[in-house]
N, C-alpha and C positions, 0 to 999 in steps of 0.2 A: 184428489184420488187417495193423497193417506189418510181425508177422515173415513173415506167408506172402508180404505184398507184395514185402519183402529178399531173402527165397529163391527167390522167383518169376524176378525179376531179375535176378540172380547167376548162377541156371542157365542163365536164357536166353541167357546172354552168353556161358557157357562151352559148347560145345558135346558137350560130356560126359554133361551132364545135364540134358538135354531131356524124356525120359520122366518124369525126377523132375517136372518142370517141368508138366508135363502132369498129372500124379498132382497135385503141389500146386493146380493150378491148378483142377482137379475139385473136390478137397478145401474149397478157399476158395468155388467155388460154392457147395455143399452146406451153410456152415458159414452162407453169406450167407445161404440158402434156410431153413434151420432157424430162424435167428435169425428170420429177419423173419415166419415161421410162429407160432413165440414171442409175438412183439412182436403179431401182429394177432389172436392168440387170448386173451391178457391186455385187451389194448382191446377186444374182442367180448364178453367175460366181465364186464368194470366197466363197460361199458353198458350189456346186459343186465342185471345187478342193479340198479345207478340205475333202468334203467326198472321192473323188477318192483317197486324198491320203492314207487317213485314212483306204479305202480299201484294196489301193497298197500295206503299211505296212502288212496289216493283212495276205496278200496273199505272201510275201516273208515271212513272218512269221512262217506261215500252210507248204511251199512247204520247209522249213531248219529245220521245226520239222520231216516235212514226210521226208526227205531223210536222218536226226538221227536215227528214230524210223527203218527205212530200213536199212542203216548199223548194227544197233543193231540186226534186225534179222536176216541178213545175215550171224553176228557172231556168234549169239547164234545158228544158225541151222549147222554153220560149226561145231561148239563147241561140241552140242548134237551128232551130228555124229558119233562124233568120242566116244564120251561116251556109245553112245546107238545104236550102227551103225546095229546092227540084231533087234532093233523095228522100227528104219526109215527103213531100206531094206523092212522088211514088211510090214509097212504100204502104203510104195510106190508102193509092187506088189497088195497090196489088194485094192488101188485106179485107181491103171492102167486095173484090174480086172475090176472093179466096171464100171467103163468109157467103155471098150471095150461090156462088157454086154448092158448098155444102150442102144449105137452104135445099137448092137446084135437085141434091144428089137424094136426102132426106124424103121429099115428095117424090122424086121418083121412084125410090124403095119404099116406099105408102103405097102407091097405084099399083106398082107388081103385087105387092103384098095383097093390096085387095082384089085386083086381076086374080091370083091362085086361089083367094078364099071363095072368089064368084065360080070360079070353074070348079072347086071341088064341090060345092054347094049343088050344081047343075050336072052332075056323073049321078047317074040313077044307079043306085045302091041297094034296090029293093032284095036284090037276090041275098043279099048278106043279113036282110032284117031278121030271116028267118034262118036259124041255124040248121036246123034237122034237114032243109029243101039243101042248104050246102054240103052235110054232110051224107043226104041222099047220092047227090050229083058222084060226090069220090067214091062212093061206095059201090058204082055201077061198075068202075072198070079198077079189076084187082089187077090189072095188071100196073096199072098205074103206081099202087099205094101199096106194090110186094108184100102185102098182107098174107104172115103168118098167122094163123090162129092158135097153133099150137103154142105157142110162144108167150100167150097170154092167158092162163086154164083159168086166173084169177078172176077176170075184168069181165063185167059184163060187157056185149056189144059196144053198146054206146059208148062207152067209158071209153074203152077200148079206140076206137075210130075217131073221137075226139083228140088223144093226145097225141095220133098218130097224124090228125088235119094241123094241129097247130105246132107238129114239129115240122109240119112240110112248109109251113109259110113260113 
């Protein structure tokens, strides 16, 4: 860096070689910008590996603690077996119990589920297909639907007798 700094200098003094001066002075950007692009992809690379490895460790670590801690249970439930083999038998049928109930409860909340979708499916709903025939039917007894008219000088009819059907449901 202090020959382009030397040459940088020298040109600039001499008035001849300005552009050189310019051109070098580009140049020494460029070389600063490369470098230091260098320098912080080297230190993002040796950091990143310390950390994967640091990871790696921890993960062969965790997976030789979990496959101890697994033998160990494997020997202790062999072990209780045989010490306690009529409270494991039992509590194995009262989980296999408990699981087949679920199962039980699961389809049975299936079949109601489809029971209600079949009955809703089979309620004849035509009268609803048609709006205007619903909102004919309110519109026959005012006394029903305490319709003001005055109340609304804005709205046309319809508009009107529409916000007033879906505020009554």
């Amino acid at each position: 860096m202090s020959v382009f700094g030397y040459l940088i200098n020298t040109s600039i003094t001499g008035n001849q070689f300005e552009g050189a001066a310019e051109i070098l002075n580009r140049l020494l950007f460029i070389y600063q910008s490369l470098f230091t692009s260098i320098y912080l992809s080297i230190y993002l690379s040796i950091y990143l590996s310390i950390y994967l490895s640091i990871s790696l460790f921890v993960s062969i670590y965790l997976s030789i603690y979990l496959s101890i801690s697994l033998f160990v249970s494997i020997y202790l439930s062999i072990y209780l077996s045989q010490c306690v083999h009529i409270y494991l038998s039992l509590f194995i049928s009262i989980s296999v119990c408990s699981f087949y109930l679920s199962i039980y409860r699961i389809l049975l909340y299936t079949r109601e589920a489809l029971h209600i979708k079949h009955l809703a499916q089979s309620i004849n709903l035509t009268i609803f297909k048609d709006i205007n025939n619903v909102l004919t039917l309110f519109l026959i007894d005012n006394s029903l639907l305490h319709i003001q008219p005055r109340s609304f000088p804005n709205k046309c009819p319809r508009e009107m007798y529409k916000h007033l059907f879906f505020l009554r449901l």
